[in-house]
HTML snippet that shows the backbone in 3Dmol.js (N, CA, C, O; Angstrom):
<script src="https://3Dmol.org/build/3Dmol-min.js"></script>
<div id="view" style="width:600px;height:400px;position:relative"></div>
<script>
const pdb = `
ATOM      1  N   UNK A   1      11.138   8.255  29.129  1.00  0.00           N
ATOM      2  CA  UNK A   1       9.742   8.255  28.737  1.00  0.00           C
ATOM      3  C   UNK A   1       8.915   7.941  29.975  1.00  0.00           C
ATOM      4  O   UNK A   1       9.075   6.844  30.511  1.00  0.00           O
ATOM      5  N   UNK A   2       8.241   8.617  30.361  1.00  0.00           N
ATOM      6  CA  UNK A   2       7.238   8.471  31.228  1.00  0.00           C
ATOM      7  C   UNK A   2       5.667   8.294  30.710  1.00  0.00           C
ATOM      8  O   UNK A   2       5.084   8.929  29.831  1.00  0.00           O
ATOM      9  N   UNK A   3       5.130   7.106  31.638  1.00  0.00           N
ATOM     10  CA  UNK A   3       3.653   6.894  31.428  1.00  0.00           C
ATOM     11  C   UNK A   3       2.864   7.036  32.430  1.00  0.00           C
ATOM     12  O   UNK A   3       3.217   7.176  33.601  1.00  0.00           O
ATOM     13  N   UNK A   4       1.617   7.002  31.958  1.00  0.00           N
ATOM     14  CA  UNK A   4       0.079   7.500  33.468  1.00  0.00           C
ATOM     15  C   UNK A   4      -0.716   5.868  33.054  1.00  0.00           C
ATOM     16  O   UNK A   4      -1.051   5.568  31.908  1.00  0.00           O
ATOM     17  N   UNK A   5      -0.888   5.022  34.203  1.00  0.00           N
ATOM     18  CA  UNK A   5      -1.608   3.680  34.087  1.00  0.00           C
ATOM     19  C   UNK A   5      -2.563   4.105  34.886  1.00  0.00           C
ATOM     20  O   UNK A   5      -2.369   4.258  36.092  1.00  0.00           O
ATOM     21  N   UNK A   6      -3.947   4.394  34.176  1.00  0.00           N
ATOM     22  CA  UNK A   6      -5.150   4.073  35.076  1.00  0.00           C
ATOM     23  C   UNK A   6      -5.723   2.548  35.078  1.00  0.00           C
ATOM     24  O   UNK A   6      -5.377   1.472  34.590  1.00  0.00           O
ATOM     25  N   UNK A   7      -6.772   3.030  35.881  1.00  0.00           N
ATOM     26  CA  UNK A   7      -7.288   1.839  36.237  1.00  0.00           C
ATOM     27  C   UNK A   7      -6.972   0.395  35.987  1.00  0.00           C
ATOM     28  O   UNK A   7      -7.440  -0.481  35.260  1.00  0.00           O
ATOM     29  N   UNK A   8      -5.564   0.515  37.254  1.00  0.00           N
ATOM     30  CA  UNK A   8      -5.219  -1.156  37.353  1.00  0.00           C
ATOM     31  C   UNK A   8      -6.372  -1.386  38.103  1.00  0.00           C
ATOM     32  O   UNK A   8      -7.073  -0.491  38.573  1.00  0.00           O
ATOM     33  N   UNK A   9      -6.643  -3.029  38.259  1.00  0.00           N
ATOM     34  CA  UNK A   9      -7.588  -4.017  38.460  1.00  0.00           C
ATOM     35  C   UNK A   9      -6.952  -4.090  40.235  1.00  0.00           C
ATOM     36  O   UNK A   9      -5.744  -4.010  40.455  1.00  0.00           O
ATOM     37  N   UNK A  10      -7.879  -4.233  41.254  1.00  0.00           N
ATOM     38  CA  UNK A  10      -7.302  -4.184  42.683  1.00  0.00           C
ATOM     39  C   UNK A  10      -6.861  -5.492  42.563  1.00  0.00           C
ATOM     40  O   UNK A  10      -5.829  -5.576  43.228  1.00  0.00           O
ATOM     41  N   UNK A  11      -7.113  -6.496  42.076  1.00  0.00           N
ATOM     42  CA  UNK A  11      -5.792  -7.569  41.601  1.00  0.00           C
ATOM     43  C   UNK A  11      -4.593  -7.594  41.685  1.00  0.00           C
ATOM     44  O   UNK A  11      -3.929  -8.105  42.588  1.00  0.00           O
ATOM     45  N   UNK A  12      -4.157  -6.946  40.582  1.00  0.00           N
ATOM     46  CA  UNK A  12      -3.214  -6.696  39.903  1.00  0.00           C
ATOM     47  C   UNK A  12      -2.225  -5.737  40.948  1.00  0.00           C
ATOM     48  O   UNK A  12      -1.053  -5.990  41.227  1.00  0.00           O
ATOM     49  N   UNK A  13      -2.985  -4.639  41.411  1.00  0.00           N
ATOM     50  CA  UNK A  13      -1.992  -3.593  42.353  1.00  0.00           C
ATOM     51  C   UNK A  13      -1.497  -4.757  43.391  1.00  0.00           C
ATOM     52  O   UNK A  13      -0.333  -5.030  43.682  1.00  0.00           O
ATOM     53  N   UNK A  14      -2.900  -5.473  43.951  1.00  0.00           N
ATOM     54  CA  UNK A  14      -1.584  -6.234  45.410  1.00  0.00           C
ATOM     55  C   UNK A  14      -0.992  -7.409  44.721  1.00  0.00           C
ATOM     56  O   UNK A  14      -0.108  -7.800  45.483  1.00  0.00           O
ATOM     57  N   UNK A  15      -1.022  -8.151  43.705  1.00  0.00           N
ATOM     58  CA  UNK A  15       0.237  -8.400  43.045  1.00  0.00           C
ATOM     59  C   UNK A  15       1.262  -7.952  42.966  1.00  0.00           C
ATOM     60  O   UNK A  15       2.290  -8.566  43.251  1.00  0.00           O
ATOM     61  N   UNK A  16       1.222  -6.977  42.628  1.00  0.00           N
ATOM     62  CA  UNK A  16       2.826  -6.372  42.208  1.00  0.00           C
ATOM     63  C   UNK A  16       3.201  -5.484  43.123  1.00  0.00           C
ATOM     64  O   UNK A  16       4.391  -5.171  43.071  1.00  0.00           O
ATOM     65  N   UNK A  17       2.456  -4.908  44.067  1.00  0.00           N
ATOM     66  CA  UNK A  17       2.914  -4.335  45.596  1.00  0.00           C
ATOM     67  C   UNK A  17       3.859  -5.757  46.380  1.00  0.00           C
ATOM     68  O   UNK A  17       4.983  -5.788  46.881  1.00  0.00           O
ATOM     69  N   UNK A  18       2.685  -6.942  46.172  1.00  0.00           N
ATOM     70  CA  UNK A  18       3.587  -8.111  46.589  1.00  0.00           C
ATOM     71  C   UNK A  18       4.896  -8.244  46.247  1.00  0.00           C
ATOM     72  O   UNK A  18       5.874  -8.408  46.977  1.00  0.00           O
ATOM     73  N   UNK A  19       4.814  -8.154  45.013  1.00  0.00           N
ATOM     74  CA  UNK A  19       6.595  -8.797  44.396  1.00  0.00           C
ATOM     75  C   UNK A  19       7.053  -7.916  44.804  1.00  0.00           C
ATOM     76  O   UNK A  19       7.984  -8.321  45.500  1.00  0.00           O
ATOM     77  N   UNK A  20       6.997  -6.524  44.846  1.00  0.00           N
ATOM     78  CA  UNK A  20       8.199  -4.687  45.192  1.00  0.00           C
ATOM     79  C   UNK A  20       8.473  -5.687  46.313  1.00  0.00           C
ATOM     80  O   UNK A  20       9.439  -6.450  46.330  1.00  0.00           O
ATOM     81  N   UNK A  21       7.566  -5.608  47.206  1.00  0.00           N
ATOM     82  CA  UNK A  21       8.005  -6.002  48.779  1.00  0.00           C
ATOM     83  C   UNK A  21       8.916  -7.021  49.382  1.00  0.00           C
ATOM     84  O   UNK A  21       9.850  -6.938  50.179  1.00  0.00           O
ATOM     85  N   UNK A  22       8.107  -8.423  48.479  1.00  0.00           N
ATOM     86  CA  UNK A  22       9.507  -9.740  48.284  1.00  0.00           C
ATOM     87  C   UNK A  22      10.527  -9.447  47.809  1.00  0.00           C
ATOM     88  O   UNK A  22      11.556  -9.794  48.390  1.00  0.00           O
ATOM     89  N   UNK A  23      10.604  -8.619  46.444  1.00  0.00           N
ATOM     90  CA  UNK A  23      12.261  -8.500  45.884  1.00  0.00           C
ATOM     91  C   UNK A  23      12.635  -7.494  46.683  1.00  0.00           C
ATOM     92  O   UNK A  23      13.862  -7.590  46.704  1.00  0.00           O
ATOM     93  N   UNK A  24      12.266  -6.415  47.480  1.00  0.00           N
ATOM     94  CA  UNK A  24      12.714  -5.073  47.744  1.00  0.00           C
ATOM     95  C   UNK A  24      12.823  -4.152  46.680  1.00  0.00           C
ATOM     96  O   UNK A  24      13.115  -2.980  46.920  1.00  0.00           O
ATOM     97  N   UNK A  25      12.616  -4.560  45.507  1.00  0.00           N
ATOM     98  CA  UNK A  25      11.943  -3.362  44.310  1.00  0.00           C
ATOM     99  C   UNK A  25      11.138  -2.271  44.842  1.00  0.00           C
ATOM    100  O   UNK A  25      10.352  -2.196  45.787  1.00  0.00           O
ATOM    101  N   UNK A  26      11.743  -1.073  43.571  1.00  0.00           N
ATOM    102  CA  UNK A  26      10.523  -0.318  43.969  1.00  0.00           C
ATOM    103  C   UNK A  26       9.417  -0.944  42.898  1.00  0.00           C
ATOM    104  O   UNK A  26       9.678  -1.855  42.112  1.00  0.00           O
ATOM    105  N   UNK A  27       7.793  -0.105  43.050  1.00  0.00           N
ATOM    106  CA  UNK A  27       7.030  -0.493  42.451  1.00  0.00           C
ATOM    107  C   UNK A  27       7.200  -0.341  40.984  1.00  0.00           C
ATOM    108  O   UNK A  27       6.979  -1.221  40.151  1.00  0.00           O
ATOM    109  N   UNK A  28       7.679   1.050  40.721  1.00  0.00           N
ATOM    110  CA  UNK A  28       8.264   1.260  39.080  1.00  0.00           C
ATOM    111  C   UNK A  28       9.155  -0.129  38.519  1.00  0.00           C
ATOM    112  O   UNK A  28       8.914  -0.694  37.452  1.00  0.00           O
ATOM    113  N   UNK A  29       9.913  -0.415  39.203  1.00  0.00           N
ATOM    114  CA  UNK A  29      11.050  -1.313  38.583  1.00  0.00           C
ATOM    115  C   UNK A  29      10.201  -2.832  38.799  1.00  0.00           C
ATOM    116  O   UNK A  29      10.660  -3.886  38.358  1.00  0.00           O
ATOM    117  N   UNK A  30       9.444  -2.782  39.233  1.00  0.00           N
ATOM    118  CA  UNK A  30       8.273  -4.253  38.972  1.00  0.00           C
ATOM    119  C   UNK A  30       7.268  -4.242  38.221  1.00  0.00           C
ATOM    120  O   UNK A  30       6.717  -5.305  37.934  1.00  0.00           O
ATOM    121  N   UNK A  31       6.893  -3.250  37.826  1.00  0.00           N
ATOM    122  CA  UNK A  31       5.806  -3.079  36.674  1.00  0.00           C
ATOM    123  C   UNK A  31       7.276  -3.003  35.028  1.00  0.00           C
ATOM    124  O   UNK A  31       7.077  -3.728  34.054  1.00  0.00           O
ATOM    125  N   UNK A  32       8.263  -2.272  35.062  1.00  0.00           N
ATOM    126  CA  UNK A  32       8.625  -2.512  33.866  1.00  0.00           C
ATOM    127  C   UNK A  32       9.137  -3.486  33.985  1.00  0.00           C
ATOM    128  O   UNK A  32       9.325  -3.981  32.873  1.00  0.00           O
ATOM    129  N   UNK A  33       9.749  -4.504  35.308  1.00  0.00           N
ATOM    130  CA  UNK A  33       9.805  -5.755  34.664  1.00  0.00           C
ATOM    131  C   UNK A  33       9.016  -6.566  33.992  1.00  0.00           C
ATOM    132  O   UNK A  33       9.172  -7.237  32.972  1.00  0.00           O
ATOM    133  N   UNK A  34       8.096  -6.389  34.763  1.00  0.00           N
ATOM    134  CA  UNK A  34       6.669  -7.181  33.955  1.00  0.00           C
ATOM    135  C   UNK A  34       6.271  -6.581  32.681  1.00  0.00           C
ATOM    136  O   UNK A  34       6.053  -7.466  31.854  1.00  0.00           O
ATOM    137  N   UNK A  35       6.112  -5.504  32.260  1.00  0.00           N
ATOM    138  CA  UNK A  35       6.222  -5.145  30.454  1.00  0.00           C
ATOM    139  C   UNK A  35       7.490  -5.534  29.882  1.00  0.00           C
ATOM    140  O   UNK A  35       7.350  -6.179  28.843  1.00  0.00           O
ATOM    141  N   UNK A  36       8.499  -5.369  30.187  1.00  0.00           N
ATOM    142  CA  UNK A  36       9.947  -5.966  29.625  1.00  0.00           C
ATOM    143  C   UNK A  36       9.443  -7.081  29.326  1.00  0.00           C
ATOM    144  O   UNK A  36       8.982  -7.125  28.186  1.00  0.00           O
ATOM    145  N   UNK A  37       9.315  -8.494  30.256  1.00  0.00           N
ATOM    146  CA  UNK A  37       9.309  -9.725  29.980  1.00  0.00           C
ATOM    147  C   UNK A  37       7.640  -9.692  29.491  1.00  0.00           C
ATOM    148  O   UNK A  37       7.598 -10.811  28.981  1.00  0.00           O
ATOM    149  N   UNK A  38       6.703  -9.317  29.375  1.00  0.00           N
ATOM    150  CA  UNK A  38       5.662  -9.573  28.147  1.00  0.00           C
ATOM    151  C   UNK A  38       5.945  -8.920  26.877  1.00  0.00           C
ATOM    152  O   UNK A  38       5.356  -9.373  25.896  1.00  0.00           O
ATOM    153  N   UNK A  39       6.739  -7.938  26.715  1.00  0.00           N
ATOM    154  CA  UNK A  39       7.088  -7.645  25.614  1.00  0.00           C
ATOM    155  C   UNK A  39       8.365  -8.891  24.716  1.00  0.00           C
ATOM    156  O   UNK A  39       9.012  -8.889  23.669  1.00  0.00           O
ATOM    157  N   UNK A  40       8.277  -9.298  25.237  1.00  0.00           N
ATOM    158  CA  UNK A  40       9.200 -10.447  24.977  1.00  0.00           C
ATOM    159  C   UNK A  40      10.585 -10.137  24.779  1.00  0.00           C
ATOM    160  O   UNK A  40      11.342 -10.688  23.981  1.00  0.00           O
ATOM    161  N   UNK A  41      10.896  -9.048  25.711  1.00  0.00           N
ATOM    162  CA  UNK A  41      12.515  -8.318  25.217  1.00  0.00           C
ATOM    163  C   UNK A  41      13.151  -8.516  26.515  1.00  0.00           C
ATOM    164  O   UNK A  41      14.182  -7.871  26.704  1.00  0.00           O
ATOM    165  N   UNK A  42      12.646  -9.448  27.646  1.00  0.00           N
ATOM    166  CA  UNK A  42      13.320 -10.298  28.745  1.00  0.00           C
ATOM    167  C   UNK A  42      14.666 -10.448  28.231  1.00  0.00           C
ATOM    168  O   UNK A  42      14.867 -10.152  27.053  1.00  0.00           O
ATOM    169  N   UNK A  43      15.664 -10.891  28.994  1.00  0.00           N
ATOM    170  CA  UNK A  43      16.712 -12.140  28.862  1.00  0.00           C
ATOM    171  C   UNK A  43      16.728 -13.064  28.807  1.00  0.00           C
ATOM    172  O   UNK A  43      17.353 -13.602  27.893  1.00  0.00           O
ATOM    173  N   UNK A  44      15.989 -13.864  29.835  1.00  0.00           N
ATOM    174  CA  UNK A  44      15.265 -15.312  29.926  1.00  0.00           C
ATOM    175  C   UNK A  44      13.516 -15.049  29.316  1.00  0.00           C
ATOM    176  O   UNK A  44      12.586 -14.291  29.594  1.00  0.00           O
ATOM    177  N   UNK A  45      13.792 -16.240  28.289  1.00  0.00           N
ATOM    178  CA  UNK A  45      12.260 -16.426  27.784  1.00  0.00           C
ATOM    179  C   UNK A  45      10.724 -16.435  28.740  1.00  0.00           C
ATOM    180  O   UNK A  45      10.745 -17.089  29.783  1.00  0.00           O
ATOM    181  N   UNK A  46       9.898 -15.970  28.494  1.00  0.00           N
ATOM    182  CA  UNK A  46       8.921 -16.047  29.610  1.00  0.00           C
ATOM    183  C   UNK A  46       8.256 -17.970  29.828  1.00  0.00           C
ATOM    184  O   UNK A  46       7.915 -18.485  28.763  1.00  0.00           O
ATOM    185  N   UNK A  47       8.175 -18.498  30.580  1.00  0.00           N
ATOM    186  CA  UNK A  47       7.718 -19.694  31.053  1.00  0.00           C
ATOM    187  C   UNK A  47       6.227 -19.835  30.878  1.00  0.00           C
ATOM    188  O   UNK A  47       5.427 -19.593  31.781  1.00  0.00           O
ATOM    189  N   UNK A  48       5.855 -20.288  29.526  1.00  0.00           N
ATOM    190  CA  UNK A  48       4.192 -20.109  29.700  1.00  0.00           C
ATOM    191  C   UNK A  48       3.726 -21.614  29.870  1.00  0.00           C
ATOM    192  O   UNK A  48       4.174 -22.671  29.425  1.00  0.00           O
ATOM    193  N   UNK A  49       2.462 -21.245  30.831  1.00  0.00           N
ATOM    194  CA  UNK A  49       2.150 -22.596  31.619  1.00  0.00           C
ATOM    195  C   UNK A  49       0.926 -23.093  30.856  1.00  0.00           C
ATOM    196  O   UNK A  49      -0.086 -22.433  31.091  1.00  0.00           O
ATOM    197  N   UNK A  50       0.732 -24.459  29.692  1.00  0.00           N
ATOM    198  CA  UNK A  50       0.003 -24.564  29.021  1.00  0.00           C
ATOM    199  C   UNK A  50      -0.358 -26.413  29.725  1.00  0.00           C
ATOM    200  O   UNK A  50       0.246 -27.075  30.570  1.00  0.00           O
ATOM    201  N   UNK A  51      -1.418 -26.673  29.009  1.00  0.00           N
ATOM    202  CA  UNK A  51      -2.196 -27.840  29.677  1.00  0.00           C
ATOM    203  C   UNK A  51      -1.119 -29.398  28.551  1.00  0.00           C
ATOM    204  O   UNK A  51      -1.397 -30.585  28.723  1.00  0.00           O
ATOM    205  N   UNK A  52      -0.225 -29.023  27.741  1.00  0.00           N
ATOM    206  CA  UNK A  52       0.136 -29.730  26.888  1.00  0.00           C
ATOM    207  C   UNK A  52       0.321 -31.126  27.848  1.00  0.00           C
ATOM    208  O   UNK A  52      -0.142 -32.195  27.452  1.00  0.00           O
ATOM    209  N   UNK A  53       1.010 -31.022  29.091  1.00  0.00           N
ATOM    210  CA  UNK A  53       1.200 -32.297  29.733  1.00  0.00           C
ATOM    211  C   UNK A  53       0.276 -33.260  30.054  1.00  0.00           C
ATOM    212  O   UNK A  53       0.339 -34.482  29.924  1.00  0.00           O
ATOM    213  N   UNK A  54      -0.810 -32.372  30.601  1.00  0.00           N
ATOM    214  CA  UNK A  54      -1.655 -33.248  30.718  1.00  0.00           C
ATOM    215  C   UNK A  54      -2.703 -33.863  29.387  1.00  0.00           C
ATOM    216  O   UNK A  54      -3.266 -34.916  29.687  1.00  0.00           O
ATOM    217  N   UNK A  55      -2.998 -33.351  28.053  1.00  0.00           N
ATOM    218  CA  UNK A  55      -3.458 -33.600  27.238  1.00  0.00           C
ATOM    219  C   UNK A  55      -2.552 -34.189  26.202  1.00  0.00           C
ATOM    220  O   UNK A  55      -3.105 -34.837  25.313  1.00  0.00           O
ATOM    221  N   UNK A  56      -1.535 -34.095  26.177  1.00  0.00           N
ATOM    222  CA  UNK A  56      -0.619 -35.412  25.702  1.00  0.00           C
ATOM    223  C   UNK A  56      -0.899 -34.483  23.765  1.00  0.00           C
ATOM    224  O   UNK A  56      -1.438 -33.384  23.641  1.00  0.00           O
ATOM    225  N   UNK A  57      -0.432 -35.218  22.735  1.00  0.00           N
ATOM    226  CA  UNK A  57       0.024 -35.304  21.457  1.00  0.00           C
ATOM    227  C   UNK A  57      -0.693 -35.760  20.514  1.00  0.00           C
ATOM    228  O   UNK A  57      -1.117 -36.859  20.871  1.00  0.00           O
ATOM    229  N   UNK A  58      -1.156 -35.417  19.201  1.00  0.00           N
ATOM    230  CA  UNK A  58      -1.681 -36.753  18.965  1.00  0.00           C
ATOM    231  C   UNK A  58      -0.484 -37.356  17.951  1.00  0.00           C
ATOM    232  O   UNK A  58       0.596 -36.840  17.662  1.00  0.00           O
ATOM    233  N   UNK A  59      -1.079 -38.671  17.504  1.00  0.00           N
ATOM    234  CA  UNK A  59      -0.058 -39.785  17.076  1.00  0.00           C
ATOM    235  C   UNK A  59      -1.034 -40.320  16.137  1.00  0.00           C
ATOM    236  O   UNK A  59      -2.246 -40.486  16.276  1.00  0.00           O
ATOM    237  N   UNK A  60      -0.128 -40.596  14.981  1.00  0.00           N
ATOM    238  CA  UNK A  60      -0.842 -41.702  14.244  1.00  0.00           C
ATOM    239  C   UNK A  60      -1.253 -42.988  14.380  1.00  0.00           C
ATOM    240  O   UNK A  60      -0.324 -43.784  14.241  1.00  0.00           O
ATOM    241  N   UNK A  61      -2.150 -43.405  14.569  1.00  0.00           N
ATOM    242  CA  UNK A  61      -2.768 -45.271  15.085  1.00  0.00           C
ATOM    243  C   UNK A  61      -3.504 -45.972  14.093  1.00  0.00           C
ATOM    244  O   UNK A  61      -4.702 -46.217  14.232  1.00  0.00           O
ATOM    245  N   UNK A  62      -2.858 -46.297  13.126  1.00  0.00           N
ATOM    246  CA  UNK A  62      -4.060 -47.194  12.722  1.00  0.00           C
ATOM    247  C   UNK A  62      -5.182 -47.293  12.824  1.00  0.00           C
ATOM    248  O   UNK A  62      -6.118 -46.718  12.269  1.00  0.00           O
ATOM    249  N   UNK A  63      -5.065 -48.738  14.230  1.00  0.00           N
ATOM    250  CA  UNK A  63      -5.687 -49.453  15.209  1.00  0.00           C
ATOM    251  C   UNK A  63      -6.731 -48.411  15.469  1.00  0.00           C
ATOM    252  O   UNK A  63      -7.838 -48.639  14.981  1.00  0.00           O
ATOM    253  N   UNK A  64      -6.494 -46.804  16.467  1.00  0.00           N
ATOM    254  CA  UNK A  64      -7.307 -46.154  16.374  1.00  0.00           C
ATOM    255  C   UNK A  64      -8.481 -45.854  15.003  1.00  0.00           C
ATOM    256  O   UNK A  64      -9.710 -45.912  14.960  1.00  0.00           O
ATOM    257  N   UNK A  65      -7.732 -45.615  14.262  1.00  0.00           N
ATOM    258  CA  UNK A  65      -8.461 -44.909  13.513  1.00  0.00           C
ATOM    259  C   UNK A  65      -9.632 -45.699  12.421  1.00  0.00           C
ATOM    260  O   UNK A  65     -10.681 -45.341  11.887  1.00  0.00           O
ATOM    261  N   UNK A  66      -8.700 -47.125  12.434  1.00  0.00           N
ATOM    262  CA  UNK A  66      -9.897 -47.777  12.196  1.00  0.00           C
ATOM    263  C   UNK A  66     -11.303 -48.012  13.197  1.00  0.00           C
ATOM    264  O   UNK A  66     -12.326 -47.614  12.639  1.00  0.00           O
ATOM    265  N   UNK A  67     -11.440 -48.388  14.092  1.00  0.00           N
ATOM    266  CA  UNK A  67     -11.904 -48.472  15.704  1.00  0.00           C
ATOM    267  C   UNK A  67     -12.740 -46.706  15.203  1.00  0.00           C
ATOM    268  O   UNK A  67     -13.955 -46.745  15.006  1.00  0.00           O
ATOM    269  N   UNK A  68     -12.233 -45.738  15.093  1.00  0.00           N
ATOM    270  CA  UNK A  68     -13.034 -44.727  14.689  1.00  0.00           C
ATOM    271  C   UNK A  68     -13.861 -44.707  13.414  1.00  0.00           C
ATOM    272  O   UNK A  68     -14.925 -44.094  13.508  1.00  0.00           O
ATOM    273  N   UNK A  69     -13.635 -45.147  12.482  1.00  0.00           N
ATOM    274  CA  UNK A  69     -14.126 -45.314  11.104  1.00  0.00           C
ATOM    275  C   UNK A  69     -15.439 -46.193  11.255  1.00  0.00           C
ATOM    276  O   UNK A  69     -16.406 -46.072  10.503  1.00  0.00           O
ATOM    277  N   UNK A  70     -15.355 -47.236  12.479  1.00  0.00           N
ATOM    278  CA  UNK A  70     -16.379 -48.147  12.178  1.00  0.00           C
ATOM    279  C   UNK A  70     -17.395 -47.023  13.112  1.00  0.00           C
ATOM    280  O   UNK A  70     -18.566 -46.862  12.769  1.00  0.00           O
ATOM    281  N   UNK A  71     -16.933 -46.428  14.069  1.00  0.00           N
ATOM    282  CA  UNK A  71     -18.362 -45.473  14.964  1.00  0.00           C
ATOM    283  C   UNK A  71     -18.777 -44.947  13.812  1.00  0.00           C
ATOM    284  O   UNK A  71     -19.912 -45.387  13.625  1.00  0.00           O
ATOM    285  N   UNK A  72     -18.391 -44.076  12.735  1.00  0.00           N
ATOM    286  CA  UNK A  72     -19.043 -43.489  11.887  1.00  0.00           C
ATOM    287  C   UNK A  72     -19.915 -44.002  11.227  1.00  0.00           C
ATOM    288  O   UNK A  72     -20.679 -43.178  10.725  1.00  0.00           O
ATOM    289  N   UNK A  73     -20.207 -45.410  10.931  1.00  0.00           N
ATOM    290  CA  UNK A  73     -21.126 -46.209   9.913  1.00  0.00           C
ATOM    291  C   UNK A  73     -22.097 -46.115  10.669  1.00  0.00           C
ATOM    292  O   UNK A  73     -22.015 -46.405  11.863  1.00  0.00           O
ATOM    293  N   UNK A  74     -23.402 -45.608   9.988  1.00  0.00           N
ATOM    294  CA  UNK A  74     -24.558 -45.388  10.104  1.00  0.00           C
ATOM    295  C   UNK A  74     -25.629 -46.648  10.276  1.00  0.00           C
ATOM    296  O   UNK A  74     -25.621 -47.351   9.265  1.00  0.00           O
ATOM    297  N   UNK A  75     -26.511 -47.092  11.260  1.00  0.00           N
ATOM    298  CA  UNK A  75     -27.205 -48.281  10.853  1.00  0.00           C
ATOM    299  C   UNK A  75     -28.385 -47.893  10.213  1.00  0.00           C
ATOM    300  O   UNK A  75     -29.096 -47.059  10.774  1.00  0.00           O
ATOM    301  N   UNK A  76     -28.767 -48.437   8.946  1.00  0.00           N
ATOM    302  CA  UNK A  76     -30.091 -47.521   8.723  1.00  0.00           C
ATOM    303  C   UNK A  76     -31.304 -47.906   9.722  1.00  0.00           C
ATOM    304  O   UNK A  76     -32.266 -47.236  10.098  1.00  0.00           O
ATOM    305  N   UNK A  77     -30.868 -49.360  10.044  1.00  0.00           N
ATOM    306  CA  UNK A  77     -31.821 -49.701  11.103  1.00  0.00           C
ATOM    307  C   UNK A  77     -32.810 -49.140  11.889  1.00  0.00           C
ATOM    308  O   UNK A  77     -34.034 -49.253  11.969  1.00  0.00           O
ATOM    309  N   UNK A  78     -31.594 -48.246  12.677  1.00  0.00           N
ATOM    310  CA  UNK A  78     -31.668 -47.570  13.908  1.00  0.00           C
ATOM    311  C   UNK A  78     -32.412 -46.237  13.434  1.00  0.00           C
ATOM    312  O   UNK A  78     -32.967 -45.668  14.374  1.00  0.00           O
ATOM    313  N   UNK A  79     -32.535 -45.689  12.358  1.00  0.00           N
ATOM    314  CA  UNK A  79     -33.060 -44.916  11.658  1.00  0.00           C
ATOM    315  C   UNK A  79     -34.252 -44.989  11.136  1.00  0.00           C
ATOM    316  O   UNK A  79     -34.458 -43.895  10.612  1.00  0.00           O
ATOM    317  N   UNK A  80     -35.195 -45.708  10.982  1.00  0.00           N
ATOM    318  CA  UNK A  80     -36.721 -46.360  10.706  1.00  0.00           C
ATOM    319  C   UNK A  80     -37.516 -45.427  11.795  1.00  0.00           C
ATOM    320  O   UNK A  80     -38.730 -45.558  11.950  1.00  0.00           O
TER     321      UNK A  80
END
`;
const viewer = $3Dmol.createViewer("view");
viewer.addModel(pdb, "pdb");
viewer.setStyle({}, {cartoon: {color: "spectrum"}});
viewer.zoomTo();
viewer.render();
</script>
């Protein structure tokens, strides 16, 4: 099966001119690697780089959540 890719992004071409050149690939066999492994039909799973480490989990706290419950109370005070 053969395909016609227009308008790659000038990005994208010296990207993957890059990798042909580092692996010694040709350019064909670096573009279907790269659809292989986004199609998710790789061998090895693709490595996606998400912010989870630095934004951590959440967890149940009490302590928190009381500490949150009281910001919510309204003063009518402050409201006059």
């Amino acid at each position: 099966m053969q395909y016609t890719l227009r308008n790659v992004p000038a990005f994208l071409d010296r990207v993957l001119r890059r990798r042909a050149r580092q692996t010694g690939a040709s350019l064909n066999d670096v573009v279907l690697e790269a659809l292989t492994r986004e199609a998710g039909l790789a061998a090895e799973p693709v490595q996606r780089r998400t912010l989870a480490d630095l934004a951590g989990q959440w967890v149940d706290d009490p302590q928190f959540d009381e500490a949150m419950q009281q910001q919510d109370t309204i003063d009518p005070r402050l409201w006059k």
